[in-house]
C-alpha positions as CSV (number, residue, x, y, z in Angstrom):
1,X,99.9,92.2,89.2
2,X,96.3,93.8,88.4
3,X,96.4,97.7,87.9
4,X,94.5,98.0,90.9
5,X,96.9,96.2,93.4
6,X,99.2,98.7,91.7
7,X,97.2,101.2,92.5
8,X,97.0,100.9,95.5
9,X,100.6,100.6,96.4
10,X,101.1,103.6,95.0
11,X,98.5,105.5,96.9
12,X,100.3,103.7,99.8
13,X,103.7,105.4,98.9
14,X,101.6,108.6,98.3
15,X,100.4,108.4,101.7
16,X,104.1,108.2,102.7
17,X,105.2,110.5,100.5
18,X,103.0,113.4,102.0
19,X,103.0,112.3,105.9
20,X,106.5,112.8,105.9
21,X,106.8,115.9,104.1
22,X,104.2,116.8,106.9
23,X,106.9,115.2,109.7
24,X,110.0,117.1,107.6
25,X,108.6,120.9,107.4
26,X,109.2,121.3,110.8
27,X,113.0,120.2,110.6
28,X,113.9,121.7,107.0
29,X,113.7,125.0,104.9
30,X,111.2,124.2,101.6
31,X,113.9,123.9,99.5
32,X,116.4,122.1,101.2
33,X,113.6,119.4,101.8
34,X,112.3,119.3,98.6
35,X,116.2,118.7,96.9
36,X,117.3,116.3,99.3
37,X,113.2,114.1,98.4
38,X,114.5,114.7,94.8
39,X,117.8,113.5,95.0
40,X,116.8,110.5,96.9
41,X,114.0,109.8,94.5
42,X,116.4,110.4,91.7
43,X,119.1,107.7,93.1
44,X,115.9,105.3,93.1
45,X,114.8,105.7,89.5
46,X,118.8,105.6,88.6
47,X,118.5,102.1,90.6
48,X,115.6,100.7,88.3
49,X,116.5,101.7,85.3
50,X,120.2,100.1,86.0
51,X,117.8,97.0,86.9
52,X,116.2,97.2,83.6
53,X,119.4,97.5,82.2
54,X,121.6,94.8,83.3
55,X,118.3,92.2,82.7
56,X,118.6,94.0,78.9
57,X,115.1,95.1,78.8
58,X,114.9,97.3,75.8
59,X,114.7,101.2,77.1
60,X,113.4,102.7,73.6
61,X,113.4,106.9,74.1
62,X,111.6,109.8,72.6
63,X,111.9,113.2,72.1
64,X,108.4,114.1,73.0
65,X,108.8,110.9,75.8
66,X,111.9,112.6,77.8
67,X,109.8,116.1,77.1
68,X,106.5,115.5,78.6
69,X,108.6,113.6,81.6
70,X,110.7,116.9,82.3
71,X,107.4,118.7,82.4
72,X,105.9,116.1,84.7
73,X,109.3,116.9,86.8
74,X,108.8,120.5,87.0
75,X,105.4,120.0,88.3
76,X,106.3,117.3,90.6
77,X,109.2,119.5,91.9
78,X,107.1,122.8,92.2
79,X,104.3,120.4,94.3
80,X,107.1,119.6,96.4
81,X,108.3,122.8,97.7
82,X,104.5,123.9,97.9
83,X,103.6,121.3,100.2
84,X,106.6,121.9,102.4
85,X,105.5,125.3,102.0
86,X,101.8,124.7,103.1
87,X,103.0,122.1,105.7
88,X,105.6,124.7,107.5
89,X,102.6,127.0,107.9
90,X,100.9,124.8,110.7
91,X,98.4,123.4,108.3
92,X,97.2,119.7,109.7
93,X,98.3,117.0,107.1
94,X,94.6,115.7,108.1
95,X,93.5,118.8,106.2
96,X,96.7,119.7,103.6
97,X,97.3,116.8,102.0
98,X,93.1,115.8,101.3
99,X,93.3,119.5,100.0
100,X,95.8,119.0,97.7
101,X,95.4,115.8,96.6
102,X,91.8,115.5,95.9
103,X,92.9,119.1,94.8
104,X,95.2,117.3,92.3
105,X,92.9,114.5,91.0
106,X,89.8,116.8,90.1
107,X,92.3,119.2,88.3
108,X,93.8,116.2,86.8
109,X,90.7,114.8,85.4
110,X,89.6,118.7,84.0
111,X,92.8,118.7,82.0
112,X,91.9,115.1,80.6
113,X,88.0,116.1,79.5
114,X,89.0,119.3,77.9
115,X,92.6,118.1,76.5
116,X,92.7,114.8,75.9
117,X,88.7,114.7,75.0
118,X,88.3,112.0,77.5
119,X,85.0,111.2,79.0
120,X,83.2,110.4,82.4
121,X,80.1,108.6,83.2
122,X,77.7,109.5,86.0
123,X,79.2,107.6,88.8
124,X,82.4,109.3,87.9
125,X,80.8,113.0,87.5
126,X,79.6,112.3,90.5
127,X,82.7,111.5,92.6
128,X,84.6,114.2,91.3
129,X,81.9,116.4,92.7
130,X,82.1,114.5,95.9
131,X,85.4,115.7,95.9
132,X,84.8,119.2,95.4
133,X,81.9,119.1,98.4
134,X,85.0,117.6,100.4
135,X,87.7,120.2,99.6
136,X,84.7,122.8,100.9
137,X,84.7,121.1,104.1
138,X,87.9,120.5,104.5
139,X,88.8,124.7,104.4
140,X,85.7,125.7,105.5
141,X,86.9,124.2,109.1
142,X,90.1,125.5,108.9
């Protein structure tokens, strides 16, 4: 399947992903929401990699692999509770989640220039500052 495809579906689950944190703030406490999203997400990953598995697809680990994933869960678990967070307070999911997700993807691609010494061209510049002139908007009417 081409990367983009891929892409796409997972900006699809995304879109899932934070409407129904949005639906779920009302219903839950932060934490008890953002647990229960881990642990189903959890049982998932333990389903495909037991997949993997049983079709004896090599599963070679790392160190520094199973390291920078436990960091990647830590921030994905603290971005959970803070969107329940946000999302509890009233805030529109029209308005949160652009916020934090644009939010997300500038920030992401600031820590990829400076640390990983990656580069953009001019569309790219560009569309990251798009972003930024959204975010503005977004708050500014909120």
């Amino acid at each position: 399947m081409p990367w983009l495809v891929l892409a796409l579906l997972t900006a699809l689950a995304l879109a899932f992903y934070n409407f129904f944190i949005k639906l779920a703030s009302s219903h839950v406490p932060a934490a008890v929401g953002a647990v229960w999203l881990q642990l189903v997400a959890a049982a998932l990953g333990a389903v495909w990699l037991l997949r993997l598995k049983l079709q004896g697809q090599p599963l070679p680990l790392s160190g520094k692999g199973l390291g920078l994933a436990a960091l990647a869960g830590l921030g994905v678990g603290l971005a959970e509770i803070l969107t329940f967070v946000v999302f509890s307070r009233g805030v529109p999911s029209s308005v949160g989640t652009p916020v934090i997700v644009g939010g997300s993807v500038l920030l992401t691609a600031v820590l990829g220039l400076v640390l990983l010494r990656e580069s953009l061209t001019l569309p790219q510049a560009l569309g990251l500052l798009l972003i930024v002139g959204g975010i503005a908007l977004l708050v500014r009417g909120h």
